[in-house]
N, C-alpha and C positions, 0 to 999 in steps of 0.2 A: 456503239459500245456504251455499254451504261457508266455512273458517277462510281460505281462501285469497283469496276474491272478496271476505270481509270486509274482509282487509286490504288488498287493494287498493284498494278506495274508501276505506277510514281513509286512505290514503298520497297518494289523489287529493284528497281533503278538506284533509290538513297541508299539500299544496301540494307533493310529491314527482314527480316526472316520471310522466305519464301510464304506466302499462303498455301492452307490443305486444297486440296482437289474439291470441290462443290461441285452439287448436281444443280441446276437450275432447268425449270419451265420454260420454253420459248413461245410456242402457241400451241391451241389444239384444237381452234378452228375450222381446220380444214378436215378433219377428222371425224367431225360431228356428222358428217352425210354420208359415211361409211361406215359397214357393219362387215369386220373381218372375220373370215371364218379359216380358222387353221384346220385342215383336209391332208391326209397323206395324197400322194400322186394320183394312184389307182382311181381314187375317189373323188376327186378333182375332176378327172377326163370323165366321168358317168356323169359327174354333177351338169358340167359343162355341155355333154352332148344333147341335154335338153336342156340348157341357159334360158330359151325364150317360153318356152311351156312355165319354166321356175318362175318366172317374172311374171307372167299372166296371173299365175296362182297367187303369187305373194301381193297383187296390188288388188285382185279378190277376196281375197282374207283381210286385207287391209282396209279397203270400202266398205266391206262387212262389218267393221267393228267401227266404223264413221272414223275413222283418222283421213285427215291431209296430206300423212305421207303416202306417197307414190316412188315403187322402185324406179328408179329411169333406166340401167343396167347393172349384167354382172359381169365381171372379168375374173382371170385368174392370171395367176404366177406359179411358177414349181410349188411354194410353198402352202397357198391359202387360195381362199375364194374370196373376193372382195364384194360387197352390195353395195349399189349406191343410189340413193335415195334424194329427191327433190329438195327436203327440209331433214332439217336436224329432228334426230329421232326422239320421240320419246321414252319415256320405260315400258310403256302399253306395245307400240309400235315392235320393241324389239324382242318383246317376248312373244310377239307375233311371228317375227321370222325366225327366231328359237323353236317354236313349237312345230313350228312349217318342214324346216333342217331336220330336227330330231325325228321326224317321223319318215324319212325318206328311207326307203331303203340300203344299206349296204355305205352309209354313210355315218363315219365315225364323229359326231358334232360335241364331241364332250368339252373341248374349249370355246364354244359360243357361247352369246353373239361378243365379238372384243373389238376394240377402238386401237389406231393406231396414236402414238399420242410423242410426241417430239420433245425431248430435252438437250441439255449441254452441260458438260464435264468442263472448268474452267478451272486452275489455278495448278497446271498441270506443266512442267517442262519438256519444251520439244526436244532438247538433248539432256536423259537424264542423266548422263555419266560421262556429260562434262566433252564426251568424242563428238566434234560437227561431223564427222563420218558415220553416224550410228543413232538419228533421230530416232522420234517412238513411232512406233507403228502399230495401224488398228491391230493386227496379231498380239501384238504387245499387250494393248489396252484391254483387248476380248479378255486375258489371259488374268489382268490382273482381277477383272470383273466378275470371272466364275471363280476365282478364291474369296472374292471381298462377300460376308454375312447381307450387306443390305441390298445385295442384287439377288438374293434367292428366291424362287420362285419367279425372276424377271424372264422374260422371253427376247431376243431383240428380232424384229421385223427384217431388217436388215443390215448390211456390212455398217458399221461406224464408220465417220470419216475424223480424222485428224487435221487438224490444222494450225497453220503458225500465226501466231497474230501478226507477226510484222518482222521485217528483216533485221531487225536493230535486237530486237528483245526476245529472249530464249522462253518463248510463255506457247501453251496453245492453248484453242479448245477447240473440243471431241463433241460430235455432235452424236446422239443414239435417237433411235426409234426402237418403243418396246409396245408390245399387246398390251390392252389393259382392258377394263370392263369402263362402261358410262360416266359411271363414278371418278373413273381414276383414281381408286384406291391404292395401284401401286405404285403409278406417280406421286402420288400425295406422299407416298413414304421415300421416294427418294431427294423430292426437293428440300435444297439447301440443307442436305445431309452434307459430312465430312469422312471422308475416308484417306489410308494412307497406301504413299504408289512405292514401291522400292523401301 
């Protein structure tokens, strides 16, 4: 826990005004070796049934153009196609597997290439209305999230998790994963933004 969330709960403990809800960066790391491709279902299972042809091609086009990176594999989930790659990409590299996608047949590649990219909602109460019967829940949080202006255009990756900081103190934080491009452009625009919950 950082000096910061410290003193927040000190100043919610002294009895000082709650703090707004913050978005904060936690790493993106781990994300730099994958290139997510959001694919309806249909187009996933085609993608998929030639997974290892894909991979031959894309580390051919990739030597082609003298890069380093090398695909090691691809996986999926209901949602996306995931690539994953030796080394962190470049922008040369991922307009390589951009142009590779796009041209597939019967494959709808209009949100590539995107990164997964991890933040956290802090300064949020686990009981907002005061009931220990009646915590927040990701439902909740999804809900307050597609009304709130600064998550438009956000995608999330998957379900949010909630959590309580500690049993003593009425605090959480939410952690999200949302798509984003290399840049992290729309990371960039939710950190240490403020918004209001209720």
């Amino acid at each position: 826990m950082g000096a910061k969330e410290i003193n927040q709960i000190n100043n919610i403990v002294k009895g000082f005004p709650k703090p707004k809800p913050c978005i904060q960066m936690t790493t993106k790391g781990l994300s730099r070796k994958q290139v997510i491709i959001p694919i309806s279902n249909d187009n996933i299972e085609k993608f998929m049934k030639n997974s290892s042809i894909h991979v031959a091609n894309l580390n051919r086009n990739l030597r082609n153009a003298k890069s380093e990176v090398l695909v090691d594999f691809i996986h999926s989930d209901p949602l996306r196609v995931t690539v994953v790659t030796n080394k962190v990409l470049l922008p040369s590299d991922l307009l390589i597997i951009e142009k590779y996608v796009k041209n597939l047949e019967n494959i709808d590649s209009s949100h590539l290439p995107q990164f997964k990219y991890y933040l956290k909602i802090i300064g949020i109460l686990y009981y907002p209305h005061g009931n220990l019967q009646d915590h927040l829940s990701s439902s909740d949080v999804k809900t307050v999230i597609k009304q709130n202006q600064i998550f438009d255009n956000v995608t999330l990756t998957s379900k949010l998790r909630v959590i309580k900081l500690s049993s003593k103190l009425d605090m959480t934080i939410i952690w999200i994963n949302i798509w984003d491009a290399q840049s992290g452009v729309k990371a960039k625009g939710l950190i240490n933004r403020y918004f209001n919950v209720g």
